[in-house]
Backbone atoms as SQL, in Angstrom:
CREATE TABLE atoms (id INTEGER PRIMARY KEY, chain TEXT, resi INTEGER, resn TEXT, atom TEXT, x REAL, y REAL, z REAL);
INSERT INTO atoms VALUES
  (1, 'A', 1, 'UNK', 'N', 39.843, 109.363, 153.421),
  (2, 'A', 1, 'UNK', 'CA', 39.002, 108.957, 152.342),
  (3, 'A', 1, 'UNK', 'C', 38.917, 110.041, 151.272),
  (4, 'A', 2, 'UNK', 'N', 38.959, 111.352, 151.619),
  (5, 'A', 2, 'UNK', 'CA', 38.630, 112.501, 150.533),
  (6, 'A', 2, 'UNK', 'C', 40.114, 112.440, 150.135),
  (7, 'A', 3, 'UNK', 'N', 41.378, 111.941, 150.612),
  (8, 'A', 3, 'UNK', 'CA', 42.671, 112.311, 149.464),
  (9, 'A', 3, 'UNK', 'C', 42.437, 110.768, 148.547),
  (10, 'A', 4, 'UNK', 'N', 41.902, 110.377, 149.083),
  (11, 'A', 4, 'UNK', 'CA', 42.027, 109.040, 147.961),
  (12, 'A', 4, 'UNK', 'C', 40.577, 109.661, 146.713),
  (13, 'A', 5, 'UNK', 'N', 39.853, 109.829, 147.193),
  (14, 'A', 5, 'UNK', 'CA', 38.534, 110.532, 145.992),
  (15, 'A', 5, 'UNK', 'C', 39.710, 111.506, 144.946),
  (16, 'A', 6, 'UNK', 'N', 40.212, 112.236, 145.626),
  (17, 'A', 6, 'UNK', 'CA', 40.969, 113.370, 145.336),
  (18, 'A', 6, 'UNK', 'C', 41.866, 112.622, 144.386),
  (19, 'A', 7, 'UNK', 'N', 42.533, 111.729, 144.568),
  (20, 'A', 7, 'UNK', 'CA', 43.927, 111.317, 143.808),
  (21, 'A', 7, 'UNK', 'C', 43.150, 110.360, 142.780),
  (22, 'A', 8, 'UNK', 'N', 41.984, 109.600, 143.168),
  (23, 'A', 8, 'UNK', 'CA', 41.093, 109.484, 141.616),
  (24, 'A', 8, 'UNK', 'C', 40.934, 110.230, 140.940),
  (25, 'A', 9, 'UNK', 'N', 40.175, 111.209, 141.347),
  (26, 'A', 9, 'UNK', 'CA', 39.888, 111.942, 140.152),
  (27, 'A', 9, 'UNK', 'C', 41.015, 112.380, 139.604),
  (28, 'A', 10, 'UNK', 'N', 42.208, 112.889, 140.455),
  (29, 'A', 10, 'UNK', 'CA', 43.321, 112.902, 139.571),
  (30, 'A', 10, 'UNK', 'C', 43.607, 112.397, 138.437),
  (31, 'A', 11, 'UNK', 'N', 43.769, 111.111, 138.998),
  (32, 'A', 11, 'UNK', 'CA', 44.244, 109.849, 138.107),
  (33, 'A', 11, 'UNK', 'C', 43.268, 109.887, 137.009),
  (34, 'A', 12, 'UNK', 'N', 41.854, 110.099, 137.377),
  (35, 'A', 12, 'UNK', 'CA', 40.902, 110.166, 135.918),
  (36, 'A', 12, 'UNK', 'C', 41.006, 110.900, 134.953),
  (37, 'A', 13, 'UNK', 'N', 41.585, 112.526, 135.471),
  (38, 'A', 13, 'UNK', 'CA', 41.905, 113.649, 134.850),
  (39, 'A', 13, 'UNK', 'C', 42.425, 113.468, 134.004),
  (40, 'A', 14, 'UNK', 'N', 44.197, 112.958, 134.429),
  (41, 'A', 14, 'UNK', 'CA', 45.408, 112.557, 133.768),
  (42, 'A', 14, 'UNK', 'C', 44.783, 111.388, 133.022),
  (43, 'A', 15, 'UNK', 'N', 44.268, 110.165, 132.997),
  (44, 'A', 15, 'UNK', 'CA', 44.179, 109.178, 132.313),
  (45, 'A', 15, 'UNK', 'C', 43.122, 110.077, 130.687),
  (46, 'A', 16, 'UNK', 'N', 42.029, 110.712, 130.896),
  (47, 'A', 16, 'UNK', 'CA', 41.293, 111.634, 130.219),
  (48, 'A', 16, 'UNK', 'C', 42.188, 112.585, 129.332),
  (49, 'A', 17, 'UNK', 'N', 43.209, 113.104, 130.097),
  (50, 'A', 17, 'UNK', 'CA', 44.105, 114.487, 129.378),
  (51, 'A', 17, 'UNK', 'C', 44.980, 113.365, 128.315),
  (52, 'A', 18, 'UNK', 'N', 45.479, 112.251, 128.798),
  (53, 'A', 18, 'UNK', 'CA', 46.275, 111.839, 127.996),
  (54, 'A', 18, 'UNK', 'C', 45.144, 110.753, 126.704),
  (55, 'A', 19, 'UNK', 'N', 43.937, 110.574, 127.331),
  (56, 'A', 19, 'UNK', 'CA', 43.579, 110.161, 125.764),
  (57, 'A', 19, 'UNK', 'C', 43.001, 111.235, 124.947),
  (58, 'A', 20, 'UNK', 'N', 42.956, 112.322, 125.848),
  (59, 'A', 20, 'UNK', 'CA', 42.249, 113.504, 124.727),
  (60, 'A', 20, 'UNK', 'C', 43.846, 113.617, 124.055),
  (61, 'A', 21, 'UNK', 'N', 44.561, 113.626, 124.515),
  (62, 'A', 21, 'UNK', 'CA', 46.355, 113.798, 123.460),
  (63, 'A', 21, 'UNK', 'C', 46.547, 112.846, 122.468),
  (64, 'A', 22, 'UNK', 'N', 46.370, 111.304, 123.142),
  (65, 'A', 22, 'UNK', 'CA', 46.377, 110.604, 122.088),
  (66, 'A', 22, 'UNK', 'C', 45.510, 110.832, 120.794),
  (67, 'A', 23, 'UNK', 'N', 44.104, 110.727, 121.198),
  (68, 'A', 23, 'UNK', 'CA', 43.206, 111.201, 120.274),
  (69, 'A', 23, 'UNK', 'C', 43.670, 112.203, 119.320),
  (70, 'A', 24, 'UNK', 'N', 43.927, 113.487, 119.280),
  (71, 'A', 24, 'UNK', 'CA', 44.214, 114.878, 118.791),
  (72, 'A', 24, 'UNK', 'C', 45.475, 114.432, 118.126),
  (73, 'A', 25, 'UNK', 'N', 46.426, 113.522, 118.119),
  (74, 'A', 25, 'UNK', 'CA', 47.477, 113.086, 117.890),
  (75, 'A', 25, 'UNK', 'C', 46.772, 111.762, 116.486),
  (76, 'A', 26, 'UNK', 'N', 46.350, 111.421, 116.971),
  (77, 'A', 26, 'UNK', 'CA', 45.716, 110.176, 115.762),
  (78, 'A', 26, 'UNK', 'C', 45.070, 111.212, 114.734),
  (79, 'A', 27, 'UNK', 'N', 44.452, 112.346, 115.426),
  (80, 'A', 27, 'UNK', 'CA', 43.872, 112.727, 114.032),
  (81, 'A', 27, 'UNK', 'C', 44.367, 113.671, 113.130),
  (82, 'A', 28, 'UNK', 'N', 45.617, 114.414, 114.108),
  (83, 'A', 28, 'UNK', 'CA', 46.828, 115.122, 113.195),
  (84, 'A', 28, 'UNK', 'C', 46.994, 114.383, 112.229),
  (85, 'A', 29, 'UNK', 'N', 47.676, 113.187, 112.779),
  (86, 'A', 29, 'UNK', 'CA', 48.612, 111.815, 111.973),
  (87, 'A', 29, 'UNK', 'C', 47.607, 111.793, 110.692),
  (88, 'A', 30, 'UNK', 'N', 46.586, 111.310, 110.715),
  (89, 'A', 30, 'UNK', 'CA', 45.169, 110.495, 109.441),
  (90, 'A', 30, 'UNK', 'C', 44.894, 111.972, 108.625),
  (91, 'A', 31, 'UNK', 'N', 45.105, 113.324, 109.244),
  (92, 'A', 31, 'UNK', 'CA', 45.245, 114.634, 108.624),
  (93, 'A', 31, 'UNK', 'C', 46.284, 114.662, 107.582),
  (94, 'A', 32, 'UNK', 'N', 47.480, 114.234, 108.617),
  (95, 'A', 32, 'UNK', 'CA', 48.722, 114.713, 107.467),
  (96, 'A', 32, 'UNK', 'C', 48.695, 113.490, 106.239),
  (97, 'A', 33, 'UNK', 'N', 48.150, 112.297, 106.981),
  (98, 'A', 33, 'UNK', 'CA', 48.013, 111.210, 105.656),
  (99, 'A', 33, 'UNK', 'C', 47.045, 111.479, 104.636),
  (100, 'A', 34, 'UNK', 'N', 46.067, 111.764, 104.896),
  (101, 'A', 34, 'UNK', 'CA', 45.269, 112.271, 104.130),
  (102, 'A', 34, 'UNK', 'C', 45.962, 113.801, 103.083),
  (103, 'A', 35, 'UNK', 'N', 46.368, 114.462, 103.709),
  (104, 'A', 35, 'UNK', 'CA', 46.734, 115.615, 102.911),
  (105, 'A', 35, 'UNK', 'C', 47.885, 114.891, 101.719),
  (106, 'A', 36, 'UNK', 'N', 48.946, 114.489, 102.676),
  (107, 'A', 36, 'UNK', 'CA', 49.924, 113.359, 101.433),
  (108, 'A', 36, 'UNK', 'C', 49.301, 112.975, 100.707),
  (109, 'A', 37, 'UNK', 'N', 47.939, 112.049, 101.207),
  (110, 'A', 37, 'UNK', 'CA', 47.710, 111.354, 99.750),
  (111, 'A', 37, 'UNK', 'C', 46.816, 112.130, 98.828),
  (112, 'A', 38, 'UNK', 'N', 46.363, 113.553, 98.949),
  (113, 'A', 38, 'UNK', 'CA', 46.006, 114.274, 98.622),
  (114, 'A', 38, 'UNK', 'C', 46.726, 114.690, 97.420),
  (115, 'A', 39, 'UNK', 'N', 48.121, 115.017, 97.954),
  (116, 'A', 39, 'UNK', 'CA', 49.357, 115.883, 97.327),
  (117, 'A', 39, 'UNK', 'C', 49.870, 115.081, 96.273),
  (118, 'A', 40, 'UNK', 'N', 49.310, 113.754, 96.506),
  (119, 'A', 40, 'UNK', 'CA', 49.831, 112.486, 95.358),
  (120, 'A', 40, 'UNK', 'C', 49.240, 112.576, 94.254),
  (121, 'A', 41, 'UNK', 'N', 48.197, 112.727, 94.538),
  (122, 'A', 41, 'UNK', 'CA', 47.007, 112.673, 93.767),
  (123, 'A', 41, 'UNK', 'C', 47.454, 113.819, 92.812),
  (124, 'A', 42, 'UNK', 'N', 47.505, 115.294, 93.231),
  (125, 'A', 42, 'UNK', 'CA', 47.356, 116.090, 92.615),
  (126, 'A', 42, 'UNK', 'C', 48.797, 116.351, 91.870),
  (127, 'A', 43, 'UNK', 'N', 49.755, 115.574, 92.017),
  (128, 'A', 43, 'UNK', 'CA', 51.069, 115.411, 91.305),
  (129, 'A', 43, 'UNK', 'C', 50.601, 114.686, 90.242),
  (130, 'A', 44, 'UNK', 'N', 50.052, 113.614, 90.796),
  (131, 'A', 44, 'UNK', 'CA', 49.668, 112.642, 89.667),
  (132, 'A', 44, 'UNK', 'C', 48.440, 113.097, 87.846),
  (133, 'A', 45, 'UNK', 'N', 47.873, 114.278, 89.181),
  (134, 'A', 45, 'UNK', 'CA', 46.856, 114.785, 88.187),
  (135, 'A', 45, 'UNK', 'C', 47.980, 115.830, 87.002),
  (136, 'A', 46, 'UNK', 'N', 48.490, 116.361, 87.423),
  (137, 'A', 46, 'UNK', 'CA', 49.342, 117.583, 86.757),
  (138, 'A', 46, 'UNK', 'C', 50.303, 116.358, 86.158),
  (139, 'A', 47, 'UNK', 'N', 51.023, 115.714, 86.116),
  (140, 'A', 47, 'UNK', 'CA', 51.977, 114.369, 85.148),
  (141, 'A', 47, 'UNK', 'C', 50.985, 114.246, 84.298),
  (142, 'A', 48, 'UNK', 'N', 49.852, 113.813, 84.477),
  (143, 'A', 48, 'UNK', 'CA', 48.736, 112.855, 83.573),
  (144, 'A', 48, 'UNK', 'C', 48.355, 114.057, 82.528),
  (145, 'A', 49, 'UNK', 'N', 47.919, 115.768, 83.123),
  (146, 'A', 49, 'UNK', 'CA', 47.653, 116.455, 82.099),
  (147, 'A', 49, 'UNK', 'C', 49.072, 117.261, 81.482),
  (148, 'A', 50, 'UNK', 'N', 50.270, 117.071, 82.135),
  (149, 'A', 50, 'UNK', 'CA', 51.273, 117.882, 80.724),
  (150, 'A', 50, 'UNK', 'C', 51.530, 116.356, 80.096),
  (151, 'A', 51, 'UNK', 'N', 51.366, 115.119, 80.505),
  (152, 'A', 51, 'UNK', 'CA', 51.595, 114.168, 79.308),
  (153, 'A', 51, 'UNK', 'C', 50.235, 114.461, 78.308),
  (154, 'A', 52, 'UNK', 'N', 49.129, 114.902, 78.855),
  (155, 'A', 52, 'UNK', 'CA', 48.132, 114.960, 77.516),
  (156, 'A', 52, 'UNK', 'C', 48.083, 116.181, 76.703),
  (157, 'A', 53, 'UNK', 'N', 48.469, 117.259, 77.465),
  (158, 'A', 53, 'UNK', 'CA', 48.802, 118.355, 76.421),
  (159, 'A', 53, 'UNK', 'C', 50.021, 117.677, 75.406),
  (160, 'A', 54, 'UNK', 'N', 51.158, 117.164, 76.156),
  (161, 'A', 54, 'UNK', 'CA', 52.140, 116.903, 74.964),
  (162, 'A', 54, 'UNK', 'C', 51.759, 116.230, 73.971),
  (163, 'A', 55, 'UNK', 'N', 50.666, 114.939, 74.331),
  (164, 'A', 55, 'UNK', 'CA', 50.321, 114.194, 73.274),
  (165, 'A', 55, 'UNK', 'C', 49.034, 114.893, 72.139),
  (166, 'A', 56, 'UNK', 'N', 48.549, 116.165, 72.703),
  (167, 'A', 56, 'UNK', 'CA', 47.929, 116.852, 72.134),
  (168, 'A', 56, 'UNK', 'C', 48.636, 117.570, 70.894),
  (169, 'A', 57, 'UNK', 'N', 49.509, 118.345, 71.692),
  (170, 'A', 57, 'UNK', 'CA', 50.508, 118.867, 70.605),
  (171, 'A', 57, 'UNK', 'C', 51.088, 118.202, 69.775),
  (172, 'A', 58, 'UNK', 'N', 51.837, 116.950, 70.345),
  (173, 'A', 58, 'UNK', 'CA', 52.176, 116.060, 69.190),
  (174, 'A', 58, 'UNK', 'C', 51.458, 115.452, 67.736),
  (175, 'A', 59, 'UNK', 'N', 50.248, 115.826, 68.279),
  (176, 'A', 59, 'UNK', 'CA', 48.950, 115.327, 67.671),
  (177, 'A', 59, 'UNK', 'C', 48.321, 116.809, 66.778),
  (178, 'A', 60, 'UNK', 'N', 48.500, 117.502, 66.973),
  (179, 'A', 60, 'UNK', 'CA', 48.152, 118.338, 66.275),
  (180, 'A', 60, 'UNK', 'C', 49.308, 118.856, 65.084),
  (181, 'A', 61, 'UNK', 'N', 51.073, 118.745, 65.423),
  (182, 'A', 61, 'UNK', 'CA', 52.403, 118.844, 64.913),
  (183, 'A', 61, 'UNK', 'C', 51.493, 117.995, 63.703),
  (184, 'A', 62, 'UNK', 'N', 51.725, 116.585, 63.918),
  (185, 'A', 62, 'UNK', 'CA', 51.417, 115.904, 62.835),
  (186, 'A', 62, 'UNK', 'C', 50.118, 115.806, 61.573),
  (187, 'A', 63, 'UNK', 'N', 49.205, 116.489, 62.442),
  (188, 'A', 63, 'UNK', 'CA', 47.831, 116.520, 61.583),
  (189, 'A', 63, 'UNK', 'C', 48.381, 117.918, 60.680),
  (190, 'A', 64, 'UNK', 'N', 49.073, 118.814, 61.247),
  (191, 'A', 64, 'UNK', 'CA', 49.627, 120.006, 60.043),
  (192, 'A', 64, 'UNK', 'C', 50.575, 118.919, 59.474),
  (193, 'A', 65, 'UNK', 'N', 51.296, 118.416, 59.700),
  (194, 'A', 65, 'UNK', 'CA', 52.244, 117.586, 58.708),
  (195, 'A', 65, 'UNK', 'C', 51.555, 116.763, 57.993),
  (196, 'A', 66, 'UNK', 'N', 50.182, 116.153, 58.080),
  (197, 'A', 66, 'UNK', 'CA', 49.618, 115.783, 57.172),
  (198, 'A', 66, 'UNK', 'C', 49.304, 116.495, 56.048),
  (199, 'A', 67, 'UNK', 'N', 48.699, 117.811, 56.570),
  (200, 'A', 67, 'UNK', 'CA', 47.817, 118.271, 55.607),
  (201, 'A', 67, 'UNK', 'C', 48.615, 119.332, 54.963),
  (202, 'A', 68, 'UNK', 'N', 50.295, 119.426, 55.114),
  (203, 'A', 68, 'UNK', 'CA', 51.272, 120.103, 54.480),
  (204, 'A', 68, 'UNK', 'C', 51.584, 119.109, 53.292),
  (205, 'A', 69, 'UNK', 'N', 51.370, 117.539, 53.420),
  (206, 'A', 69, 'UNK', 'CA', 51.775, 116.860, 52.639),
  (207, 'A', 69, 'UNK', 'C', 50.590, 116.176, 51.850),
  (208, 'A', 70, 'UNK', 'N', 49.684, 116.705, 51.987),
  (209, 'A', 70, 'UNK', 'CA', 48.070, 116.190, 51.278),
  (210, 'A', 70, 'UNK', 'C', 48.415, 117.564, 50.334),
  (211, 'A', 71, 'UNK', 'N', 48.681, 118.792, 50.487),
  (212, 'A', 71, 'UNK', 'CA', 48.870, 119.940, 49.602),
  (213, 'A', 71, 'UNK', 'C', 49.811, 119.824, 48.611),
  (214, 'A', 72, 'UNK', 'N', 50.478, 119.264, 49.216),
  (215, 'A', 72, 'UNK', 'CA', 51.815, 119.327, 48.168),
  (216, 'A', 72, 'UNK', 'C', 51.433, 117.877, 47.185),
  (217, 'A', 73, 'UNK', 'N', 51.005, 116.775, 47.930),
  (218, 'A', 73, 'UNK', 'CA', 50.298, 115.720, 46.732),
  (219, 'A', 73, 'UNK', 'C', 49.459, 116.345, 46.061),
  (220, 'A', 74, 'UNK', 'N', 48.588, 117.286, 46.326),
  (221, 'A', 74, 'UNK', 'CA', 47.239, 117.890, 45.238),
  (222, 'A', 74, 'UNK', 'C', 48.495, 118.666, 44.528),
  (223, 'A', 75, 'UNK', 'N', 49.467, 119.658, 44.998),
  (224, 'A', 75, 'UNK', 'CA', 50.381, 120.520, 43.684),
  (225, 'A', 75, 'UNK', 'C', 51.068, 119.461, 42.937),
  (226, 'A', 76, 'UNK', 'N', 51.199, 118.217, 43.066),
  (227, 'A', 76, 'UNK', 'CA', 51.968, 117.727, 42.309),
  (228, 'A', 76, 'UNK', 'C', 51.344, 117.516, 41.377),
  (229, 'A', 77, 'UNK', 'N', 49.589, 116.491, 41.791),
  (230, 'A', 77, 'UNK', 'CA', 48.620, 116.109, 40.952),
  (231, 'A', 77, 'UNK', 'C', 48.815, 117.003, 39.816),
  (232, 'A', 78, 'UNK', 'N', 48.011, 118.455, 40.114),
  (233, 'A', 78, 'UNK', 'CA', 47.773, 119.808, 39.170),
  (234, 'A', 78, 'UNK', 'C', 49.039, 119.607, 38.261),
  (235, 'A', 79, 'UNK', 'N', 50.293, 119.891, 39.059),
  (236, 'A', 79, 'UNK', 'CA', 51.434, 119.523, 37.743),
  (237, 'A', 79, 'UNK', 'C', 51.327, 118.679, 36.980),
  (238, 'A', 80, 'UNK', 'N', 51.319, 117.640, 37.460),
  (239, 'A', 80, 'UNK', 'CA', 51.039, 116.270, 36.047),
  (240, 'A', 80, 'UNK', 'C', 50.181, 116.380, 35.217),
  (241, 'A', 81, 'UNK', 'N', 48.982, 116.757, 35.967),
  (242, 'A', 81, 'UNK', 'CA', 48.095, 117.216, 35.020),
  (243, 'A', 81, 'UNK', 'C', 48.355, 118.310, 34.062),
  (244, 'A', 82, 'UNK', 'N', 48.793, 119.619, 34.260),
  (245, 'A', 82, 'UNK', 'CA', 49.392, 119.928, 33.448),
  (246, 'A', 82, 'UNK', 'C', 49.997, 119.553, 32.411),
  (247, 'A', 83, 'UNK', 'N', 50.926, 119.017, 32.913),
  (248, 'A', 83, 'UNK', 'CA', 52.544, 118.124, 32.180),
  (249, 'A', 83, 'UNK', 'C', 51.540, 117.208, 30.920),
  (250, 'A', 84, 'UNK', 'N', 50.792, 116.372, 31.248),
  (251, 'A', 84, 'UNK', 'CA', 49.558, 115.729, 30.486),
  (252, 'A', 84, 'UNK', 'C', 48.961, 116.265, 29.347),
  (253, 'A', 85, 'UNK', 'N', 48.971, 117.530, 30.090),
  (254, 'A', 85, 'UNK', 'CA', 48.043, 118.974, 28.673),
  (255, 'A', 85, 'UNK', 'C', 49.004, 119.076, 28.121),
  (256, 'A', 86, 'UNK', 'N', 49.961, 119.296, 28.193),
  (257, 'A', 86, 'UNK', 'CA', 51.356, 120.045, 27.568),
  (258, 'A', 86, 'UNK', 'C', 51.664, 118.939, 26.523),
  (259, 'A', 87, 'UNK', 'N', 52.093, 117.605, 27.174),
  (260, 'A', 87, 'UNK', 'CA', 52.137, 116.389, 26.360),
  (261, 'A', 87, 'UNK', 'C', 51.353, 116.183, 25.406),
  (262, 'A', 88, 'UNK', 'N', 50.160, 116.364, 25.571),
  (263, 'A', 88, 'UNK', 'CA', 48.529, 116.000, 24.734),
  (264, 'A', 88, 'UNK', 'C', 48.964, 117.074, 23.659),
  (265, 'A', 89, 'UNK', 'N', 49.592, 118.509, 23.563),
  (266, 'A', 89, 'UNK', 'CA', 49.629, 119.763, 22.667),
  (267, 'A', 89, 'UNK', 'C', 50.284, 119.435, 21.733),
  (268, 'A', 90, 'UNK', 'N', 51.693, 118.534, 22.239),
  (269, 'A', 90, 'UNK', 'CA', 52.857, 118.728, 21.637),
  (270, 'A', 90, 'UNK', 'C', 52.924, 117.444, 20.727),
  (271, 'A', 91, 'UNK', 'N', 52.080, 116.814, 21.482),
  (272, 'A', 91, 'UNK', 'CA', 51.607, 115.559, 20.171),
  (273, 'A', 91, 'UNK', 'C', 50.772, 115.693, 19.079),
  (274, 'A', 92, 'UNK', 'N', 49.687, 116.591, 19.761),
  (275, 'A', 92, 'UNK', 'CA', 48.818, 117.364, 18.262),
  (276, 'A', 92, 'UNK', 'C', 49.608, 118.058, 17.311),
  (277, 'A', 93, 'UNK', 'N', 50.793, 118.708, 18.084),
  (278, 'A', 93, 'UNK', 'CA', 51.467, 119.541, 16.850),
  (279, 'A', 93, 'UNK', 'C', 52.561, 118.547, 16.103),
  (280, 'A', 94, 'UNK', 'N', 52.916, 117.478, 16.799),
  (281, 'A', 94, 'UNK', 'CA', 53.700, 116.592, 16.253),
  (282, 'A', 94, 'UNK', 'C', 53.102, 115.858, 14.916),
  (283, 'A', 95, 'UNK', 'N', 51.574, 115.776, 15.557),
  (284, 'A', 95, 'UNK', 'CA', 50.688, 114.797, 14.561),
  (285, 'A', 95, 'UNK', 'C', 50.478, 115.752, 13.117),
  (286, 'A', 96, 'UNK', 'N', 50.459, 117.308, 13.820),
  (287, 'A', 96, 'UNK', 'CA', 50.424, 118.259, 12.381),
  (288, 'A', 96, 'UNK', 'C', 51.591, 118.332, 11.244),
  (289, 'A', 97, 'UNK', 'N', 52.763, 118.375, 12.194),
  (290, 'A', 97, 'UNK', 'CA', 53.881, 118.411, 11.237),
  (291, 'A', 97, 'UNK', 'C', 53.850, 117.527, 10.469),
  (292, 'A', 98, 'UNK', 'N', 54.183, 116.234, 10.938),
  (293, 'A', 98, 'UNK', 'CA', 54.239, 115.212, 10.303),
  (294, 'A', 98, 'UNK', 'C', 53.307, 114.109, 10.979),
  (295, 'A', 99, 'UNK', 'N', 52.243, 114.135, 10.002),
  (296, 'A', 99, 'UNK', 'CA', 51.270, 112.806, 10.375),
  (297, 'A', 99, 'UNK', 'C', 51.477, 111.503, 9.948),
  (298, 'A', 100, 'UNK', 'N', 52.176, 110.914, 9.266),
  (299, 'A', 100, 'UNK', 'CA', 52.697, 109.718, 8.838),
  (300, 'A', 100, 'UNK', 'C', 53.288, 108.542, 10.175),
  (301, 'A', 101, 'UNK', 'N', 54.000, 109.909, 11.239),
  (302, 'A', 101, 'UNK', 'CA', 54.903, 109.243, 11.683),
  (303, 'A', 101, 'UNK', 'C', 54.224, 108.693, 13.426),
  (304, 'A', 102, 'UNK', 'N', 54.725, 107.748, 13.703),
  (305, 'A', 102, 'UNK', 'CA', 54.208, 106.977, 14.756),
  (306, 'A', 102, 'UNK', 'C', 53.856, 107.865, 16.146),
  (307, 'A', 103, 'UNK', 'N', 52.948, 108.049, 16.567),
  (308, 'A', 103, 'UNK', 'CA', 52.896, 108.414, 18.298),
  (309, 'A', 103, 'UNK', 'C', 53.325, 107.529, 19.331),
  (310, 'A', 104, 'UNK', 'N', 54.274, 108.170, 19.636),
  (311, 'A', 104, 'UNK', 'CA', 55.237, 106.817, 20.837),
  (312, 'A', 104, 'UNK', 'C', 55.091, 107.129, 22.335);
């Protein structure tokens, strides 16, 4: 009767050792899944921010290309305006030389 107690508890031991393995084994496994989907994540995070720096930069490239070409529309303005004064002079002196003759 005591080798049969004996070879239970065995058997309980072993049945115990192998679900404490299984166990420790399931939670490696849901560890390493978890860390993967961890590692996804954080790929995903680093893609998502050099696409927003690029679109940052891109975004900033162009706001100087705006305002390189808002400058150069105000230098043109100033020229015409100029060009306008200059025109306006050369007609007063036109009108001095000879005032008879038509302003065209």
């Amino acid at each position: 009767m005591t080798t049969v107690i004996i070879i239970a508890v065995i058997a309980v031991l072993v049945v115990l050792a192998l679900a404490v393995w299984a166990g420790s084994r399931r939670n490696n496994r849901l560890t390493d899944e978890r860390r993967d989907a961890a590692a996804a994540h954080r790929e995903e995070a680093l893609r998502r921010a050099e696409q927003a720096d690029q679109a940052e930069a891109s975004a900033r490239e162009q706001s100087a290309r705006a305002e390189r070409q808002r400058l150069e529309a105000e230098e043109q303005t100033r020229r015409a305006e100029s060009e306008r004064v200059a025109a306006g002079q050369h007609s007063r002196q036109a009108s001095e030389i000879d005032p008879d003759t038509d302003d065209r």
